[in-house]
DOLOKOL-769473 format. One line per 8 residues: their letters; for each residue x, y, z of C-alpha. Coordinates in nm, 4 decimals. Example, Ala and Ser with C-alpha at 12.3 -4.5 7.8 and 13.67 -1.06 7.14 Angstrom:
! residues 2
AS) 1.2300 -0.4500 0.7800 ~ 1.3670 -0.1060 0.7140
END
This chain:
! residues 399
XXXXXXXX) 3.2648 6.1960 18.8553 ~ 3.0251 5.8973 18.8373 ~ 3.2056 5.6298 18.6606 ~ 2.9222 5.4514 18.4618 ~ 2.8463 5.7839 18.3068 ~ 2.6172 5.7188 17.9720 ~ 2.8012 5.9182 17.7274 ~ 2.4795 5.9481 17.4925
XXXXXXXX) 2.3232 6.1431 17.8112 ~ 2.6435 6.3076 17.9376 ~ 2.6596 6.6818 17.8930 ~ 2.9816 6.8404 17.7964 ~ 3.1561 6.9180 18.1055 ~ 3.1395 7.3415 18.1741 ~ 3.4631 7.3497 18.4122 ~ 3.8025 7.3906 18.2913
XXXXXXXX) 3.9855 7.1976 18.0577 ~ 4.2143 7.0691 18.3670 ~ 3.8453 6.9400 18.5414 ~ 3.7863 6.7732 18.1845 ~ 4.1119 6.6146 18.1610 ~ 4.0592 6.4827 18.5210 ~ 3.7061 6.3433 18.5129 ~ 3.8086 6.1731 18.2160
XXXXXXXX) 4.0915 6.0232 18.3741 ~ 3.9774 5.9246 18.6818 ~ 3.6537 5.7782 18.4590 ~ 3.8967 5.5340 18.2768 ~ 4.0931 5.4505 18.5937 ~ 3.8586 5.1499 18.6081 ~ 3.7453 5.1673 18.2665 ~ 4.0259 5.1854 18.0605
XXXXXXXX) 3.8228 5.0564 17.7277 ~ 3.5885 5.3836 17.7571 ~ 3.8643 5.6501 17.7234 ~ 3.8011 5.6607 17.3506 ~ 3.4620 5.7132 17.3889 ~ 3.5097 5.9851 17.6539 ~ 3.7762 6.1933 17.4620 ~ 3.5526 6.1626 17.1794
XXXXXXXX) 3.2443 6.3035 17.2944 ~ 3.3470 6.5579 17.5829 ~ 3.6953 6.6880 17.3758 ~ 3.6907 6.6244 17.0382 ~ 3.3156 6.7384 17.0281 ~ 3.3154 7.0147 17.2786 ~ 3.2632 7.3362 17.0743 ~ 3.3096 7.5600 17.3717
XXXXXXXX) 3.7074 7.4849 17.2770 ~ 3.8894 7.6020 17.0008 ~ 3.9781 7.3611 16.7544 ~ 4.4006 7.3634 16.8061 ~ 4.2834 7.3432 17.2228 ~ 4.0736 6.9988 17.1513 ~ 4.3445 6.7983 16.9525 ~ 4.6161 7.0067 17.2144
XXXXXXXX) 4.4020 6.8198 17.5526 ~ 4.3047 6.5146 17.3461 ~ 4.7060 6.4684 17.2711 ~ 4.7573 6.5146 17.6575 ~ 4.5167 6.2867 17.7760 ~ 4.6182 6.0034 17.5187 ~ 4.9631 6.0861 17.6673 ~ 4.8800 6.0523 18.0237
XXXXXXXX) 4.7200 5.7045 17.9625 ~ 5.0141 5.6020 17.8206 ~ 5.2123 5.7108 18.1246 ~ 4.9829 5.6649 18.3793 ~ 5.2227 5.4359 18.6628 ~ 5.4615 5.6675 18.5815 ~ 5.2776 5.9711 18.6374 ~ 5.0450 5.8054 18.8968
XXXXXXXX) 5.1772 5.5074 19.0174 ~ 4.9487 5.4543 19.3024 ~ 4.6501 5.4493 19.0614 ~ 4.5558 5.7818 19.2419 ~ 4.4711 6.0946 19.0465 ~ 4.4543 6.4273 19.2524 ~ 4.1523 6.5979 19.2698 ~ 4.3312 6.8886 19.1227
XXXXXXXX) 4.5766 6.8559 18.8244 ~ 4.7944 7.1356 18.6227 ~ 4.7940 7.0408 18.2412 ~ 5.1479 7.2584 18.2242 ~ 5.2812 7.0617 18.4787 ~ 5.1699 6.7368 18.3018 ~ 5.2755 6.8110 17.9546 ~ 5.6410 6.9014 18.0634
XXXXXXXX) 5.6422 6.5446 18.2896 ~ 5.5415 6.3982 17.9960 ~ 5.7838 6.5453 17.7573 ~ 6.0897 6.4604 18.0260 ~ 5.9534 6.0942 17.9860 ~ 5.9811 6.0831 17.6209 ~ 6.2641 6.2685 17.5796 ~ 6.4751 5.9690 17.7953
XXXXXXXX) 6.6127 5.7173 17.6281 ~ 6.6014 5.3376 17.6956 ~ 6.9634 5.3314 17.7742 ~ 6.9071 5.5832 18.0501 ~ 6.5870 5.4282 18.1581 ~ 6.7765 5.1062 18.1968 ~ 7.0623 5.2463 18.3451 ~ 6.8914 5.4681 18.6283
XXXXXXXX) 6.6364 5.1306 18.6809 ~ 6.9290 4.8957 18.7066 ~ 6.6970 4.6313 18.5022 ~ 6.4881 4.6405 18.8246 ~ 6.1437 4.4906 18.6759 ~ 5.9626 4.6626 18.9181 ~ 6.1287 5.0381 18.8542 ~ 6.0964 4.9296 18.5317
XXXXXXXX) 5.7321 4.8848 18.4857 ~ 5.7069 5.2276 18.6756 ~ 5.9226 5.4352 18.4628 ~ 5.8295 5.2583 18.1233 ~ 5.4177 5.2638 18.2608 ~ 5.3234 4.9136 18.1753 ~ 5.1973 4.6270 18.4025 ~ 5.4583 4.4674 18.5750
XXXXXXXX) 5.2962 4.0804 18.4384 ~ 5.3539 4.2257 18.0533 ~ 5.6335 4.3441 18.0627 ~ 5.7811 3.9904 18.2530 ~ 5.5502 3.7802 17.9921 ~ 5.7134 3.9842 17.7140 ~ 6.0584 3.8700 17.8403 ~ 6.0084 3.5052 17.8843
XXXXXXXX) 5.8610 3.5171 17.5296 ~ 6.0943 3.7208 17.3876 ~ 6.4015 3.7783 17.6015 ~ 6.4592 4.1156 17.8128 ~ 6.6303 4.3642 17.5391 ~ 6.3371 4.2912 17.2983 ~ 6.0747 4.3146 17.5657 ~ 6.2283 4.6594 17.6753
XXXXXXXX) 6.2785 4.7685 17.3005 ~ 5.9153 4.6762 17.2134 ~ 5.7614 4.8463 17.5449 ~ 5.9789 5.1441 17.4814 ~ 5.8543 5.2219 17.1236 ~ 5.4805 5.1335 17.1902 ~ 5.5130 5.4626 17.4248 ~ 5.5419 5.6693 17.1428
XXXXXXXX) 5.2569 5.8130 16.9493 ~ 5.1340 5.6057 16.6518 ~ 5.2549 5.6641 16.3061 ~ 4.9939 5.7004 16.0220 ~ 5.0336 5.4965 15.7152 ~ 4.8388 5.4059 15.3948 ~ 4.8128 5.1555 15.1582 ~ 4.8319 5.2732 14.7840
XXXXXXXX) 4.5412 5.1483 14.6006 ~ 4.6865 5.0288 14.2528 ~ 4.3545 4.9239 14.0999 ~ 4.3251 5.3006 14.0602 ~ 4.6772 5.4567 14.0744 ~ 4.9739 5.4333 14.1445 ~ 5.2252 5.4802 14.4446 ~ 5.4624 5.7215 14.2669
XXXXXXXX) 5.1373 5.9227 14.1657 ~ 5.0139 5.9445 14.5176 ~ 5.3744 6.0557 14.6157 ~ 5.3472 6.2933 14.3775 ~ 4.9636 6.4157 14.4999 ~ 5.1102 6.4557 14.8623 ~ 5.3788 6.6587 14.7890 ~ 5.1837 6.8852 14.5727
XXXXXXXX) 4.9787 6.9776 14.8655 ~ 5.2266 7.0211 15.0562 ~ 5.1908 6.6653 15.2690 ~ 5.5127 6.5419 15.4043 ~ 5.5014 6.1760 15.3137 ~ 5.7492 5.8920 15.2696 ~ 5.7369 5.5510 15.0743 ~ 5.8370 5.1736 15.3025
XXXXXXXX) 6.1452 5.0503 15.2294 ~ 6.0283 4.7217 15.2444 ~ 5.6401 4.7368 15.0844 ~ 5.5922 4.9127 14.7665 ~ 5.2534 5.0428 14.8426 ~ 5.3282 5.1500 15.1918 ~ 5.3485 5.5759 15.2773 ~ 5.3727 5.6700 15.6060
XXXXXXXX) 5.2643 6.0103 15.6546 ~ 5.5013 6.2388 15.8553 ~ 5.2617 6.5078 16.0626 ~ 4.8141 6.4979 16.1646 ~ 4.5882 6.5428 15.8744 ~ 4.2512 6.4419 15.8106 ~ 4.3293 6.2043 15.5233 ~ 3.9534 6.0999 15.4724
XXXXXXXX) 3.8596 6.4838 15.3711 ~ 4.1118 6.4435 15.0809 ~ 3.9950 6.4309 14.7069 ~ 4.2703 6.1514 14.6512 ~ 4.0785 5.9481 14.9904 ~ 3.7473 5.9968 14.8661 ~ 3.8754 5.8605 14.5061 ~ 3.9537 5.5848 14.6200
XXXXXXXX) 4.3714 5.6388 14.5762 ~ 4.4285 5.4951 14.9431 ~ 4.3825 5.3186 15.2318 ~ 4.4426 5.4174 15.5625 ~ 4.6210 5.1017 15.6587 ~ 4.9233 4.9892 15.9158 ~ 5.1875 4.9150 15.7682 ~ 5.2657 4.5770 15.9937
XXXXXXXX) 4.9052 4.4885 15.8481 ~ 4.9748 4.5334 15.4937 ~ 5.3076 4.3091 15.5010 ~ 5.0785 4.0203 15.6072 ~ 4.8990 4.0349 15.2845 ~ 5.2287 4.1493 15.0808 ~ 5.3685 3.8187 15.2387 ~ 5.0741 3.6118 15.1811
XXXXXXXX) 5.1426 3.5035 14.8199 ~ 4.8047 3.5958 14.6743 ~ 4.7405 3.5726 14.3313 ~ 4.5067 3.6404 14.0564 ~ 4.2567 3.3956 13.9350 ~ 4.2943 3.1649 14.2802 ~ 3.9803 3.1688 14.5427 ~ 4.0507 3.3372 14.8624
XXXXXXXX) 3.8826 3.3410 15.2275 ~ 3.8977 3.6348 15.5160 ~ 3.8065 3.4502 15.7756 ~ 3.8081 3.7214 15.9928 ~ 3.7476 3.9965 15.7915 ~ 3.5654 4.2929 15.9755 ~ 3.5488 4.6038 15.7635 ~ 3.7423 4.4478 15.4634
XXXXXXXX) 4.0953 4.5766 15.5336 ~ 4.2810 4.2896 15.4417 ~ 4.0362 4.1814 15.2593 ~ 4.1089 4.4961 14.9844 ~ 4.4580 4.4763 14.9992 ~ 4.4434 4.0892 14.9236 ~ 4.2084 4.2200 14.6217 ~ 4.4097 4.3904 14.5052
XXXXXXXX) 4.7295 4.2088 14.4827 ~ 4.4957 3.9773 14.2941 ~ 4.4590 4.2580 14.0189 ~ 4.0808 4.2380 14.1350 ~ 4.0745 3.9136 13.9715 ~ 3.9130 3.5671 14.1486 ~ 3.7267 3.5112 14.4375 ~ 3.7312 3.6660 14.7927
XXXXXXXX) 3.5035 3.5717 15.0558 ~ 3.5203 3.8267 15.3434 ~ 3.3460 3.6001 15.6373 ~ 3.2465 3.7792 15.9907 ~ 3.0763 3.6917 16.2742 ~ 2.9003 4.0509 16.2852 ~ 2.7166 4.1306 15.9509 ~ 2.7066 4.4966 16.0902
XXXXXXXX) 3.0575 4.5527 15.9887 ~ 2.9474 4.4615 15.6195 ~ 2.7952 4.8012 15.4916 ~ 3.1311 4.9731 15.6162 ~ 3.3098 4.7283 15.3827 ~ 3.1185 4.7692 15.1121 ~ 3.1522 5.1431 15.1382 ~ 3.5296 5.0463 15.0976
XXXXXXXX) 3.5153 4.8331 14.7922 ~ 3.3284 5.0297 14.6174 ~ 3.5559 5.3472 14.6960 ~ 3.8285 5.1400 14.6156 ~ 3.6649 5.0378 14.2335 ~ 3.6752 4.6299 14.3719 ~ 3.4509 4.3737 14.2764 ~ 3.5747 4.0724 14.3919
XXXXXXXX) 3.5093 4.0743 14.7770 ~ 3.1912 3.8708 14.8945 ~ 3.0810 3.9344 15.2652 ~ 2.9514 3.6547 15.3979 ~ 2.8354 3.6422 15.7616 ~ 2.8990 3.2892 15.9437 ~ 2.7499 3.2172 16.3264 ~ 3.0558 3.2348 16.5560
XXXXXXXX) 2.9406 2.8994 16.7183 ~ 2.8947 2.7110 16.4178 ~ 3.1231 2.3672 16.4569 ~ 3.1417 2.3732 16.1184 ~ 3.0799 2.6643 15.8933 ~ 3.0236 2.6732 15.4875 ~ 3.0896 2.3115 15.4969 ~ 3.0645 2.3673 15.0815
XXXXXXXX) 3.3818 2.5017 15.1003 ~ 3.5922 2.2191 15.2002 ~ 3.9049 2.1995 15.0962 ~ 3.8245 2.4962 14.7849 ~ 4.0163 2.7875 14.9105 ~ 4.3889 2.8083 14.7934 ~ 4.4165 3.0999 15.0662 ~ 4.2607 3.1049 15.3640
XXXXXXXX) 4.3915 3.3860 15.5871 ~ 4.2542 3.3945 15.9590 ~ 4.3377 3.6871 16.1087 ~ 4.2138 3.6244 16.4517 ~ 4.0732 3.8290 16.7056 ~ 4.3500 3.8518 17.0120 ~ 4.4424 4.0856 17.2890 ~ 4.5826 4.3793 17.0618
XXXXXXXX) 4.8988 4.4061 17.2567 ~ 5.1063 4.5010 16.9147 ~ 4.8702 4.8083 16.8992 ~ 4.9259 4.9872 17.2283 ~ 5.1342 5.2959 17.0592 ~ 4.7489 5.3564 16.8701 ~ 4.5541 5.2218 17.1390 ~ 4.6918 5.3210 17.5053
XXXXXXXX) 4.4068 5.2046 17.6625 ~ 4.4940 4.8118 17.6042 ~ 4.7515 4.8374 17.8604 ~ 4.5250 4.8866 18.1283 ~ 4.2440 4.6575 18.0072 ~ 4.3652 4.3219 17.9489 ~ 4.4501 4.1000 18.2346 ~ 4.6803 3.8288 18.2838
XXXXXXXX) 4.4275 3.5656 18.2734 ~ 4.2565 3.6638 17.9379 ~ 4.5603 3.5402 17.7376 ~ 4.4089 3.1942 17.8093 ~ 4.0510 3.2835 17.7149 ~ 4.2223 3.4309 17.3666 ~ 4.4470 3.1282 17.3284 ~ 4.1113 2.8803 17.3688
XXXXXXXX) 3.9150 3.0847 17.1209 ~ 4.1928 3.1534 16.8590 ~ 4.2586 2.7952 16.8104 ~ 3.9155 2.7058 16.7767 ~ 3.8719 2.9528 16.5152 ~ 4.1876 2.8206 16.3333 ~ 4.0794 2.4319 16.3274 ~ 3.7467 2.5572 16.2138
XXXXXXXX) 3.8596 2.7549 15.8937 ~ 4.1584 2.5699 15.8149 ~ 3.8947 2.3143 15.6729 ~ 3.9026 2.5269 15.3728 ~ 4.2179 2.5265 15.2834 ~ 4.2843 2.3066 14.9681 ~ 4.5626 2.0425 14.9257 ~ 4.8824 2.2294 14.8297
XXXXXXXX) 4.6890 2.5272 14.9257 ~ 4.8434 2.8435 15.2161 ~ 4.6705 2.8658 15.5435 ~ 4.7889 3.2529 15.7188 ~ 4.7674 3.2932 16.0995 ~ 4.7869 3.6292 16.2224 ~ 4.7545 3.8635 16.5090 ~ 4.7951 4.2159 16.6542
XXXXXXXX) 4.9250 4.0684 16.9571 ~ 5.3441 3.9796 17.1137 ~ 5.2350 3.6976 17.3685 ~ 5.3217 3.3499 17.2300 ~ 5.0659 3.1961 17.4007 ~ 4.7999 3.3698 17.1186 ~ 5.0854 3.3039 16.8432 ~ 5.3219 2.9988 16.8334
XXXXXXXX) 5.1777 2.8220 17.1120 ~ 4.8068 2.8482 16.9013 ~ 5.0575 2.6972 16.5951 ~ 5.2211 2.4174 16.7831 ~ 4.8386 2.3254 16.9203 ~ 4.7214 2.3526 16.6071 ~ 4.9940 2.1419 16.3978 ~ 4.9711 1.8273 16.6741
XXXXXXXX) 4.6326 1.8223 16.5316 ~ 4.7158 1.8490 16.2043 ~ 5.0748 1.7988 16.1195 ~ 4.9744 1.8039 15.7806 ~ 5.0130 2.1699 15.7527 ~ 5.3926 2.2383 15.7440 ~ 5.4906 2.5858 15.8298 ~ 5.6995 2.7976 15.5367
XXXXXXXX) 5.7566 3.0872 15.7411 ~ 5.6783 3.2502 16.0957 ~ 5.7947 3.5877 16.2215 ~ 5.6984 3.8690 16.4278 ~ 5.6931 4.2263 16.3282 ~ 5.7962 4.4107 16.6172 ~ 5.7270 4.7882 16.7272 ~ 6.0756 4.9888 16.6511
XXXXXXXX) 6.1051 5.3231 16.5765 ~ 5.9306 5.3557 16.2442 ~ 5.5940 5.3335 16.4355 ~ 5.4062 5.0959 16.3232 ~ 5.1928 4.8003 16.5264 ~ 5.2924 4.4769 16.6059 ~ 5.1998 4.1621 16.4435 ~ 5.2524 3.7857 16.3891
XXXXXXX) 5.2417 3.5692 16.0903 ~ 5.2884 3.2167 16.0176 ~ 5.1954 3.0982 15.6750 ~ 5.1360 2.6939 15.6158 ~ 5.1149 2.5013 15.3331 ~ 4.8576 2.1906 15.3354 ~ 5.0347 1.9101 15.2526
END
């Protein structure tokens, strides 16, 4: 297969599904970050395959990326592969626990990285950051497919109400134990074609993401900044655990994200989220905001390693070396738009990512600079077995 195939051009492949599953694997072998893209257009949108046979391959092929060194370890796929054979190596995989997995490896890093599919660098960054049994435990549940969860809007409704809506069609959901508004739902469905979606009743939100904003101590009446905003979706949840009432300024270096978050807010029935594009090498941006912001959240853009169980594909395309690039960039963002931040007033730092060197090394740069933001609180949210992504947080107050 030629490997800088231009999707918009590329026809549907006519072999078998087992060709398909190969070109597209091979394809990603050295461009990991087009898998999406390539599942996309030649599965999900290949009408010579039944419906249940496109999300069956799409499921497999998500599930070989995710074991690739396992399954290939040599980086070498065959130019002829049996799907059967795949799915039942895959299945053995997941069906092994980490105690065995330890057990058979002896804690060899090497085996390790082989039988749990991950680079062997991440997996031995992950244990100087965090210690060995977290970095396992972490890399362990981040093989499993991605839970989905939502965010209850309660501008327009309530949680128990939604409950309610699921289970009256027949949706198997569940409510956090820990956030209010979080449901994770148990099965696929195609949320966004639901009455309750298009409403305006939900948000399709991880749950790691919404305890950021439940943690973030927003409140009504106060002026707020996104500093990284995107499509909004921190952005609405901050809205509306501020009843809809104050000021939110939802900044981005991309203004083409901004019609998708509009879209949202006014689905969602809010009114008090302001794009607001700023130029990503301004020194020093909306200078007529300094020191006006009692919140300034900057969640900034980082390697996505919390987010591997949704997006296998990060794995393979982030190198050593970029953790660097991420850390330099991250804490230029955070001197920038901590400028904001009024006296007395809560700066948030957040990520996606588990390498300290994007997290609490960014903080301890950060604070020699200004020690006069004192930290209140600063945890990780790890990947267990409820299945949701991985995040940091570390919320400062300006002294």
């Amino acid at each position: 297969m030629d490997r800088s195939l231009d999707l918009k051009k590329a026809p549907v492949s006519r072999g078998t599904r087992a060709d398909l599953a190969r070109d597209i694997l091979i394809c990603s072998l050295d461009q990991p970050l087009r898998f999406r893209s390539l599942v996309q257009h030649q599965v999900l949108r290949n009408r010579s395959l039944s419906s249940k046979k496109r999300q069956a391959l799409s499921a497999l092929l998500y599930a070989c990326l995710r074991f690739r060194k396992s399954i290939w370890p040599q980086k070498q796929i065959p130019t002829k592969i049996d799907l059967e054979e795949l799915e039942n190596y895959i299945n053995s995989c997941q069906q092994k626990s980490l105690q065995e997995i330890r057990k058979s490896t002896q804690d060899d890093f090497e085996k390790l990285s082989c039988e749990l599919s991950y680079p062997s660098w991440m997996l031995s960054q992950w244990t100087l950051d965090h210690g060995v049994d977290r970095a396992l435990d972490m890399a362990f549940w981040m093989n499993r497919e991605a839970k989905i969860f939502l965010r209850s809007n309660t501008i327009k409704t309530t949680t128990e109400t939604l409950l309610q809506y699921f289970q009256k069609h027949g949706i198997e959901a569940s409510q956090s134990s820990e956030i209010e508004t979080s449901i994770k739902i148990l099965g696929r469905i195609n949320l966004r074609a639901l009455p309750a979606f298009k409403k305006g009743w939900f948000e399709i939100q991880d749950e790691g993401s919404q305890k950021i904003v439940a943690l973030s101590g927003a409140k009504p009446r106060t002026m707020v900044i996104d500093g990284c905003a995107r499509t909004g979706g921190k952005s609405l949840a901050l809205a509306m655990y501020m009843k809809d009432q104050g000021q939110i300024l939802a900044l981005d270096v991309d203004a083409r994200v901004f019609d998708e978050l509009k879209k949202r807010a006014k689905r969602a029935g809010i009114k008090s989220v302001q794009p607001f594009w700023i130029a990503p090498d301004d020194p020093n941006p909306m200078p007529q905001y300094f020191q006006k912001a009692d919140l300034v959240l900057v969640d900034a853009p980082c390697s996505g390693s919390g987010t591997i169980s949704r997006r296998p594909w990060t794995k393979w395309s982030i190198e050593e070396e970029d953790l660097s690039r991420f850390h330099d960039m991250q804490l230029q963002i955070l001197l920038r738009q901590s400028r904001w931040v009024r006296k007395e007033g809560t700066l948030i730092y957040s990520t996606c990512s588990l390498f300290s060197i994007e997290n609490q090394k960014v903080i301890e740069k950060f604070r020699d600079l200004h020690p006069e933001f004192l930290i209140e609180a600063q945890e990780y949210f790890f990947p267990d077995e409820r299945g949701h992504d991985g995040y940091f947080f570390c919320k400062m107050k300006h002294q």
